[in-house]
PLY file of the C-alpha trace (Angstrom):
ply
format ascii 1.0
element vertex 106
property float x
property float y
property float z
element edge 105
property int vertex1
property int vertex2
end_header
-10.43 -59.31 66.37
-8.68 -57.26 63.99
-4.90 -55.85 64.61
-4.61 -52.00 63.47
-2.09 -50.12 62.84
-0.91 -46.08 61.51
-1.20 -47.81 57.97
-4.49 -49.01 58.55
-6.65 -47.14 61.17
-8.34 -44.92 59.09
-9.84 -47.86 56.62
-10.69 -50.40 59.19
-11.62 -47.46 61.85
-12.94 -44.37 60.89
-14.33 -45.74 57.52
-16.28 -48.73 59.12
-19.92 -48.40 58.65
-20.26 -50.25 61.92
-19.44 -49.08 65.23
-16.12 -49.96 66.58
-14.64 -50.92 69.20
-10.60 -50.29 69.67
-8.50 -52.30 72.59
-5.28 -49.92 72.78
-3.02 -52.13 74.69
0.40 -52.20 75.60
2.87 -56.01 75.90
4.06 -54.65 79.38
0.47 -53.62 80.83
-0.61 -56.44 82.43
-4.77 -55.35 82.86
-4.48 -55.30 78.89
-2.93 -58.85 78.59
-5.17 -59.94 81.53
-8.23 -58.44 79.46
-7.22 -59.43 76.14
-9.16 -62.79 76.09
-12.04 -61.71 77.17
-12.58 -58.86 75.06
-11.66 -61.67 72.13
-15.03 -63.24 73.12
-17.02 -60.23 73.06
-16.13 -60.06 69.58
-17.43 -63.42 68.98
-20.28 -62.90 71.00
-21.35 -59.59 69.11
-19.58 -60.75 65.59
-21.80 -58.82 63.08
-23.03 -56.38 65.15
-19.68 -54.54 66.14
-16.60 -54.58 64.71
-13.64 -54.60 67.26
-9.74 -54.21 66.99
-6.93 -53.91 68.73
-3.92 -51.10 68.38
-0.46 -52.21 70.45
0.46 -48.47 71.49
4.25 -49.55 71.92
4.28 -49.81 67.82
2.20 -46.97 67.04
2.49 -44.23 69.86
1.61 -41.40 66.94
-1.41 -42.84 66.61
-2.15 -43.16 70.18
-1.30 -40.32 70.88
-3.41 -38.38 68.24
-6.33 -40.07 69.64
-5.48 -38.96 73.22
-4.79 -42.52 74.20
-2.69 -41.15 77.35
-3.02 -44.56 79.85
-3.81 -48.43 79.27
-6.10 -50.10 78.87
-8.01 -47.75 76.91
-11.22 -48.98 75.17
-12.34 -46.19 72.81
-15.39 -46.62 70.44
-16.15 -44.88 66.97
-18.96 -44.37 64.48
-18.56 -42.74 61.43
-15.47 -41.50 61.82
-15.45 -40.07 65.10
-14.96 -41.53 68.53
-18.41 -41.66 70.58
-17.36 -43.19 74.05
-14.26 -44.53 75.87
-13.20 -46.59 79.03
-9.66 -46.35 80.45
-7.52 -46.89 83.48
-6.75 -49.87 85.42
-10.31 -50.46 87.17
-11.96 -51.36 83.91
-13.78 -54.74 84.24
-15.16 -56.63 81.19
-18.54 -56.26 82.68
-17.82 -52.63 82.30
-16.66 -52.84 78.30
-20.22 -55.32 77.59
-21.87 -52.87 79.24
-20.71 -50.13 76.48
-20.72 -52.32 74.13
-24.74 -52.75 74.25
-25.51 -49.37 74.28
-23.88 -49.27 71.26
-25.03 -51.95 69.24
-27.83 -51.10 66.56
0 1
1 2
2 3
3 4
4 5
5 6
6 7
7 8
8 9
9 10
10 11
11 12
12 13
13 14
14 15
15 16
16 17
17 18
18 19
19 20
20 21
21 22
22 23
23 24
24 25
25 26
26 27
27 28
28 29
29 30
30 31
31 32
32 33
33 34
34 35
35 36
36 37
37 38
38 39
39 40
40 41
41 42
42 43
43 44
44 45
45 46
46 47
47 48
48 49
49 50
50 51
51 52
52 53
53 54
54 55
55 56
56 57
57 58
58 59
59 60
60 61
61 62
62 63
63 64
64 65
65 66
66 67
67 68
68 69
69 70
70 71
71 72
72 73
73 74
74 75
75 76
76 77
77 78
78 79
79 80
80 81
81 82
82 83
83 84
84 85
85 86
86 87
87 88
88 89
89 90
90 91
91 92
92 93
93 94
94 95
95 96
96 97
97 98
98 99
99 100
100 101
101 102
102 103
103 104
104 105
């Protein structure tokens, strides 16, 4: 899983030719740390077929912001530039985030 940042969201983000997924957490929301592994072995599990990442909002709140991250955890997925589908709030399960992640997989 792949740490982003302002400096390098739009490369590894909106230029990926593979959908992705982006974990926008926060070190004092505990849902995100209690997710955090979890969503590390989805991107095991589905290596190849999605790319995913992972944006700590209390270093880059611009950027959060400018992609209406507005509450944690927020799971937001992209294609070609443009976000296609999101989860957020604290009833997210990780059965919830597979789930997107499968319709999205090519």
């Amino acid at each position: 899983m792949l740490e982003v940042t302002k400096d390098n969201f739009d490369q590894e983000v909106l230029q990926s030719d593979q959908v992705v997924l982006v974990d926008w957490w926060g070190p004092k929301c505990e849902h995100c740390l209690e997710l955090m592994p979890d969503i590390k072995d989805l991107a095991e599990k589905y290596r190849g077929k999605m790319k995913f990442c992972s944006v700590n909002v209390s270093g880059n709140r611009r950027l959060a912001i400018s992609h209406k991250v507005l509450g944690l955890p927020a799971i937001l997925f992209f294609s070609q530039g443009e976000k296609i589908d999101e989860l957020s709030g604290q009833e997210i399960t990780i059965e919830d985030i597979e789930a997107k992640v499968m319709q999205h997989i090519k």
